[in-house]
C-alpha positions as CSV (number, residue, x, y, z in Angstrom):
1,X,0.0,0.0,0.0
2,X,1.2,3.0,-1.1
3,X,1.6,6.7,0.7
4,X,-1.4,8.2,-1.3
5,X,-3.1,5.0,0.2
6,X,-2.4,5.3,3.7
7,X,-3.2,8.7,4.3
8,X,-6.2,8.6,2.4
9,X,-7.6,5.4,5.3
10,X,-6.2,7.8,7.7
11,X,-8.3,10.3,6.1
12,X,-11.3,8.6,6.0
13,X,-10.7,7.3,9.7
14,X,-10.6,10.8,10.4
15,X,-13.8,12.1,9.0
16,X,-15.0,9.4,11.2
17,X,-14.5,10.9,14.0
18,X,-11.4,9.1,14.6
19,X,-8.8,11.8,16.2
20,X,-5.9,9.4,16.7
21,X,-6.2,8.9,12.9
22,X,-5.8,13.1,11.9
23,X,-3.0,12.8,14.8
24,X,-1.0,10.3,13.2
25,X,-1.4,12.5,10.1
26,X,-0.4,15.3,11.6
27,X,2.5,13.0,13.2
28,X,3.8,12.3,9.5
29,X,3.2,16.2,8.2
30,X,4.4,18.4,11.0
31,X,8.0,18.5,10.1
32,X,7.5,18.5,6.3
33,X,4.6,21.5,6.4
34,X,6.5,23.1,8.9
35,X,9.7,23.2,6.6
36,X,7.9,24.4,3.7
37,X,6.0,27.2,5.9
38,X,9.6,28.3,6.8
39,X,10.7,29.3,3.6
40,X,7.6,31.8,4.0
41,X,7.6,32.9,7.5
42,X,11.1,33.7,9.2
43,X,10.6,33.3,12.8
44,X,11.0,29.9,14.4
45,X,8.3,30.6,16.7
46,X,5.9,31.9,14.1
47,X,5.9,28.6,11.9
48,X,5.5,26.6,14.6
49,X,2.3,28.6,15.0
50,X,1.1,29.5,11.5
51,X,1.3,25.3,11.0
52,X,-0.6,24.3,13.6
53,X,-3.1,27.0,12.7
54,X,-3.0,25.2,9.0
55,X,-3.2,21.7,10.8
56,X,-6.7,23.2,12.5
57,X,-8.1,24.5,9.5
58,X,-7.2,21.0,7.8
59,X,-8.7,19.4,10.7
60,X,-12.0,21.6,10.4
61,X,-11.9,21.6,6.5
62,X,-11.8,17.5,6.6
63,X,-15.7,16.5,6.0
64,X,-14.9,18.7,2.2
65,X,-11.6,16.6,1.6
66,X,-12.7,14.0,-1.5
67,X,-9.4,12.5,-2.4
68,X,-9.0,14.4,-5.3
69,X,-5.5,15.4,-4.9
70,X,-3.1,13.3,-2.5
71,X,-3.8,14.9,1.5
72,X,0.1,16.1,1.6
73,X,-1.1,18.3,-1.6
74,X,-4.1,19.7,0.1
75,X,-2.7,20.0,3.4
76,X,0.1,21.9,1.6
77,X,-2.0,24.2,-0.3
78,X,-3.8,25.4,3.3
79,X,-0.4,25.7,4.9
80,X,0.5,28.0,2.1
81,X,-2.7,30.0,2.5
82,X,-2.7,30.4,6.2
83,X,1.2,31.8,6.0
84,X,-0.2,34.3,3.4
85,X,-2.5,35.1,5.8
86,X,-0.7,35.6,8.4
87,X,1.9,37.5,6.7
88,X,-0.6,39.9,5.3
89,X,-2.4,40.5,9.1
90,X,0.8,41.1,10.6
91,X,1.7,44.0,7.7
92,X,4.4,42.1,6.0
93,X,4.9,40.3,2.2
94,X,5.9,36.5,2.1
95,X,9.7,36.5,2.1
96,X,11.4,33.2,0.4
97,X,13.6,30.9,2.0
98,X,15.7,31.9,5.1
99,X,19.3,30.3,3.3
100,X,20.0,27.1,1.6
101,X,22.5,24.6,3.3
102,X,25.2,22.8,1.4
103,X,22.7,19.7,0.8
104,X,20.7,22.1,-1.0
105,X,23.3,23.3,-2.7
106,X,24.7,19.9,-4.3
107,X,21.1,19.7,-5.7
108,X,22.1,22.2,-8.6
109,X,24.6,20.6,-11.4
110,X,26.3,23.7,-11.2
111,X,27.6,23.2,-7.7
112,X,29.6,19.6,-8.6
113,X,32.8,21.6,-7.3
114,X,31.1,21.8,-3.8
115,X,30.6,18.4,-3.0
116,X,34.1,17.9,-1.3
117,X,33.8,20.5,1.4
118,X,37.4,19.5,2.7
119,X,39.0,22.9,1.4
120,X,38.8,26.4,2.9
121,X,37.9,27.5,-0.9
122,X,35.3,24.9,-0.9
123,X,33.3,26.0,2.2
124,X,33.6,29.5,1.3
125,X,32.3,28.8,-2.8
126,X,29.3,26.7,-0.5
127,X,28.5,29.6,1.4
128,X,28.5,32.2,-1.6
129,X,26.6,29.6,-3.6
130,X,23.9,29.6,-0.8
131,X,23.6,33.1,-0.3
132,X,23.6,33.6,-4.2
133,X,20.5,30.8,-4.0
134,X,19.0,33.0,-1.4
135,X,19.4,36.4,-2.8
136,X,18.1,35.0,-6.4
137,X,14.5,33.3,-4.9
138,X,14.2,36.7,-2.7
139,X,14.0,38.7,-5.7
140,X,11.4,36.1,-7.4
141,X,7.8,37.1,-7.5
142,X,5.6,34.8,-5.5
143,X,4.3,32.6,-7.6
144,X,7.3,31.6,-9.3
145,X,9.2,31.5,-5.5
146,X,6.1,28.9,-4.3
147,X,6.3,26.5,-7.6
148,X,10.4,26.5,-7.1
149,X,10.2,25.8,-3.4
150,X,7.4,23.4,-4.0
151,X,9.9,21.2,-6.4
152,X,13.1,21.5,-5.5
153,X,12.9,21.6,-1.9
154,X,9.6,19.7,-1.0
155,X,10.3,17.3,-4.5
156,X,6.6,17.8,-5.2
157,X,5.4,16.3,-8.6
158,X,4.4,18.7,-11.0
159,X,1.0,17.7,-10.8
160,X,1.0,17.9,-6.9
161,X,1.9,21.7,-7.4
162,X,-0.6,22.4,-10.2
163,X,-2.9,21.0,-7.5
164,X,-1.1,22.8,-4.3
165,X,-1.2,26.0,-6.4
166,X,-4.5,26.1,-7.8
167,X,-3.3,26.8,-11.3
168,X,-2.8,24.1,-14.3
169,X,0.2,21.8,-15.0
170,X,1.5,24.1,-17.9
171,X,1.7,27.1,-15.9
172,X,3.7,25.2,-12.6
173,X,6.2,24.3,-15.9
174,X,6.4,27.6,-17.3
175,X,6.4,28.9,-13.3
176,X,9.8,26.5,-12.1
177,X,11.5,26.9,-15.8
178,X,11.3,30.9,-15.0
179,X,12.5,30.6,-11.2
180,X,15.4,28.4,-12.5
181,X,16.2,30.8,-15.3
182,X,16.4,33.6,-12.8
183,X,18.4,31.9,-10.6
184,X,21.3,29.8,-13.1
185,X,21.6,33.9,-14.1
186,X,22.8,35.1,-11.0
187,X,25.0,31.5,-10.1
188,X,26.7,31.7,-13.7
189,X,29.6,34.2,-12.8
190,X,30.2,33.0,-9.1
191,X,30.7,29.3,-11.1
192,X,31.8,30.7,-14.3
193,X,29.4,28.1,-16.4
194,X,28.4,29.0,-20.0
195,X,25.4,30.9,-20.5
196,X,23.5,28.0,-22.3
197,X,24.0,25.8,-18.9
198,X,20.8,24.9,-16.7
199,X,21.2,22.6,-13.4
């Protein structure tokens, strides 16, 4: 039985009235949503609040969920909605992610050199990498920040962030080929890779 399958018994359990069910959900999700809600909301403290106020709304919005989309998708797309919420009652604009570590970092093609992080010149190219990363998903707009974050850092199927993202499959494409346009720009002279290079 599969992931999709579990949580959808779980699910169902749930709706039941089971609460042991929505907390073993919630058991499996809280690390993961609370990861995600991070890239969005900066304060420690903060996430740990906006996704447990995501895991109520889930909790309260569970009689609608049909198993249309997989419940990590759904649960994802209120997570998302309840930081933008937040963020916008407390005055300020969803901000992207807070850094990338070096794990991150080996996830681009680009960063090859960085995998041996013996070297003074290697932990230093890590760091600039990272910051580059950081600097380059600030100055995206939001949707093309979510769809990015969504992929490459929650490894989200395209169709699970067409879902997540209320939008379709096409535009989540067009949306993560953009981000990663916009980002291989500003990585391309700290790793001096020709301008025809993707990772």
């Amino acid at each position: 039985m599969g992931d999709r399958e579990v949580d959808q018994q779980l699910v169902e359990r749930a709706q039941r009235g089971d609460k042991r069910a929505f907390e073993l959900l919630v058991l499996k999700y809280q690390r993961k949503l609370g990861r995600l809600l991070s890239r969005f909301v900066r304060d420690a403290g903060e996430v740990e609040d906006v996704t447990q106020e995501a895991f109520i709304k889930a909790y309260r919005a569970l009689p609608n969920f049909r198993g249309d989309s997989a419940f990590y998708t759904w649960l994802y797309r209120i997570g998302i909605n309840t930081a933008k919420n937040y963020l916008v009652a407390m005055g300020r604009r969803a901000p992207t992610a807070t850094g990338f570590d070096h794990e991150e970092a080996e996830n681009f093609d680009d960063a090859e050199q960085l995998r041996d992080t013996n070297t003074p010149e290697n932990a230093m190219m890590s760091k600039q990498v990272g910051e580059t990363v950081t600097r380059a998903m600030d100055a995206l707009p939001e949707e093309l920040r979510t769809a990015i974050t969504l992929r490459e850092i929650e490894g989200l199927s395209y169709e699970d962030i067409a879902s997540a993202m209320n939008c379709p499959i096409g535009t989540v494409r067009s949306r993560i080929f953009r981000a990663r346009e916009a980002i291989a720009t500003e990585l391309r002279p700290l790793l001096g890779t020709d301008k025809d290079r993707r990772w």
